[in-house]
N, C-alpha and C positions, 0 to 999 in steps of 0.2 A: 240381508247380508249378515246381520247380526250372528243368526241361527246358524246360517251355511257357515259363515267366515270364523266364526271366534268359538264358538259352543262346540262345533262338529270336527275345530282341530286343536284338543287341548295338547297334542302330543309335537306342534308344529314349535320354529323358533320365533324369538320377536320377530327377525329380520324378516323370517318369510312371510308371517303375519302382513307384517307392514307393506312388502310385495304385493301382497294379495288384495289387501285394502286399496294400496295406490291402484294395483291392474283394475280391479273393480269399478273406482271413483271414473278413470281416465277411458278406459273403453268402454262399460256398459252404462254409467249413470252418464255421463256427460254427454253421451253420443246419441241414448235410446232415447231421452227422457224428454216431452215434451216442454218448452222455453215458451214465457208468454211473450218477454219478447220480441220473437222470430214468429208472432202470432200463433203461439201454442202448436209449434211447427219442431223437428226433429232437429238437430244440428247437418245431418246427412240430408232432409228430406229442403232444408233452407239452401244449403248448397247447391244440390241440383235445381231448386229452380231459381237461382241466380246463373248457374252457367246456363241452362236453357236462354233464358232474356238477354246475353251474351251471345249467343250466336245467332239470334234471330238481327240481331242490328249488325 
């Protein structure tokens, strides 16, 4: 993120910086990243098999 987010836009504003930091943290670290946890499981991938065992009762 470093390299992509801060180095490759020195022409950007704080604000949008900081857009882009938040969009980054909130859709691809929090969501991709595996959580010990949710047993080293996805945020997405915990989800779905909570509503699977939800519909199976």
């Amino acid at each position: 993120m470093k390299t992509e987010q801060i180095y490759g836009n020195k022409l950007i504003s704080k604000e949008q910086m900081e857009r882009d930091i938040l969009e980054f943290i909130e859709i691809w670290y929090n969501r991709k990243r595996r959580h010990s946890a949710l047993d080293y499981k996805t945020i997405e991938e915990f989800w779905k098999q909570k509503n699977n065992f939800k519909n199976v009762a």
